[in-house]
ChimeraX commands (.cxc) that place a marker at each C-alpha (Angstrom):
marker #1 position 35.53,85.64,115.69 radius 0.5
marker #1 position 37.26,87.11,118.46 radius 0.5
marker #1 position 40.07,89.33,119.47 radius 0.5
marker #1 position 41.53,89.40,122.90 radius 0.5
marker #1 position 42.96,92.13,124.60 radius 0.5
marker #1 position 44.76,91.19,127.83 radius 0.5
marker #1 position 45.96,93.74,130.33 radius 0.5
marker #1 position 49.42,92.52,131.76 radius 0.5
marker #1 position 51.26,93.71,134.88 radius 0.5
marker #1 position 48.86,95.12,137.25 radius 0.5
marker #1 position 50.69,96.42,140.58 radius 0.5
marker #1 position 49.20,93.34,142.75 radius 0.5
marker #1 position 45.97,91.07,142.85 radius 0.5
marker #1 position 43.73,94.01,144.61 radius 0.5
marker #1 position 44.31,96.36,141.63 radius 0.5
marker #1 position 43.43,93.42,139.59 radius 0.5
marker #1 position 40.02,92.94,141.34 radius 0.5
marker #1 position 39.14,96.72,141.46 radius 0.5
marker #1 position 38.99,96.65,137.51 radius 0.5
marker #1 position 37.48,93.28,137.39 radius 0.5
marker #1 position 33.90,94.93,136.69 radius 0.5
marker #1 position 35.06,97.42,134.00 radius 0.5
marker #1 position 36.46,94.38,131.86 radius 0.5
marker #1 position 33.44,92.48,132.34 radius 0.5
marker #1 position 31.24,95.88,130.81 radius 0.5
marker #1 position 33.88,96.11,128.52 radius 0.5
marker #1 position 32.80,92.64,127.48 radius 0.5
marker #1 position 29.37,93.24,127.39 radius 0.5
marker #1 position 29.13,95.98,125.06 radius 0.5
marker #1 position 30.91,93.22,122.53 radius 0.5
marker #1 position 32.47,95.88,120.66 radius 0.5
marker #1 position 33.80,95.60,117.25 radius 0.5
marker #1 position 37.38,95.76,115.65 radius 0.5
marker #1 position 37.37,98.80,113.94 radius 0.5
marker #1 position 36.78,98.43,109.83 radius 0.5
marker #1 position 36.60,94.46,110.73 radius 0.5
marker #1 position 34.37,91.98,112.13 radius 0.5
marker #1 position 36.45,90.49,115.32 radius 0.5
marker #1 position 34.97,91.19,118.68 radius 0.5
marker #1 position 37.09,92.57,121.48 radius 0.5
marker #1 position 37.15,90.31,124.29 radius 0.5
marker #1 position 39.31,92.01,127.21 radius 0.5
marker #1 position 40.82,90.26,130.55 radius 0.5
marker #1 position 43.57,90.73,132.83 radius 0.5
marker #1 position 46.29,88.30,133.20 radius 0.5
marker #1 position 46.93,86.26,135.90 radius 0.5
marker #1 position 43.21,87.52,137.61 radius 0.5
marker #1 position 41.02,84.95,136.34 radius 0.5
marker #1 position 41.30,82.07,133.85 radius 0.5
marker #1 position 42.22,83.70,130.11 radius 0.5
marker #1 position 39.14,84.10,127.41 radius 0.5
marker #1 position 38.70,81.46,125.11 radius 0.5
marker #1 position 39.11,82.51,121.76 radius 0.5
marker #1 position 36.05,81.51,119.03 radius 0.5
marker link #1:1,2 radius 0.2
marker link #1:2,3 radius 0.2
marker link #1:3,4 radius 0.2
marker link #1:4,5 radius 0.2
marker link #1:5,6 radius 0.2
marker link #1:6,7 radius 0.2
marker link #1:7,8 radius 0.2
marker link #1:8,9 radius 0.2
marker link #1:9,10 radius 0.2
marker link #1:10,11 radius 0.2
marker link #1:11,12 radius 0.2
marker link #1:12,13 radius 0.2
marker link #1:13,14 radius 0.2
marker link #1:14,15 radius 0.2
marker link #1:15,16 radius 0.2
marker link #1:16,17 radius 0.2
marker link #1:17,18 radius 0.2
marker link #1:18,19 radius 0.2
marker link #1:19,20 radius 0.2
marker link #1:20,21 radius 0.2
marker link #1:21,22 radius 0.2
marker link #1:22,23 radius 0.2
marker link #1:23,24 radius 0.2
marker link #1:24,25 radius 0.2
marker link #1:25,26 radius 0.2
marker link #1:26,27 radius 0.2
marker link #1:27,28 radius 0.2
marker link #1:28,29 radius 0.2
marker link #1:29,30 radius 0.2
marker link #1:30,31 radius 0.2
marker link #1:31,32 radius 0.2
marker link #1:32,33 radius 0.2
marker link #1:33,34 radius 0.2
marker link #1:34,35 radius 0.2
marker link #1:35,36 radius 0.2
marker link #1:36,37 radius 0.2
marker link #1:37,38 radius 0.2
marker link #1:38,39 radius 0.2
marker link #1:39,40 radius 0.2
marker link #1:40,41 radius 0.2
marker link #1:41,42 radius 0.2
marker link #1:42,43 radius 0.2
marker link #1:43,44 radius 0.2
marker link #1:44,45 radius 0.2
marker link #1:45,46 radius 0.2
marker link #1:46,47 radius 0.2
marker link #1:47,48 radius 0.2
marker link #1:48,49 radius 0.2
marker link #1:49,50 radius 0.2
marker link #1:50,51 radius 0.2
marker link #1:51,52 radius 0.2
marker link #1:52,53 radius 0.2
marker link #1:53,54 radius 0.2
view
């Protein structure tokens, strides 16, 4: 199962980008809900297309 966690609201598509490579290592630590079993899956809106939810 998985949680997502967008981030909404950036200032423009370049600040977007620059944090582009810290969600994707966010990703790949596939980290845990705390006291459940859902994984975090974490995007930005609007950068790329959304997660899809399993």
């Amino acid at each position: 199962m998985t949680r997502g966690v967008n981030i909404l609201g950036l200032a423009n598509n370049a600040t977007e980008r620059t944090l582009l490579p810290l969600i994707d290592e966010l990703n790949q630590t596939e980290t845990i809900y705390p006291g459940t079993n859902p994984r975090l899956a974490h995007d930005i809106g609007g950068a790329r297309p959304p997660f899809r939810l399993t």
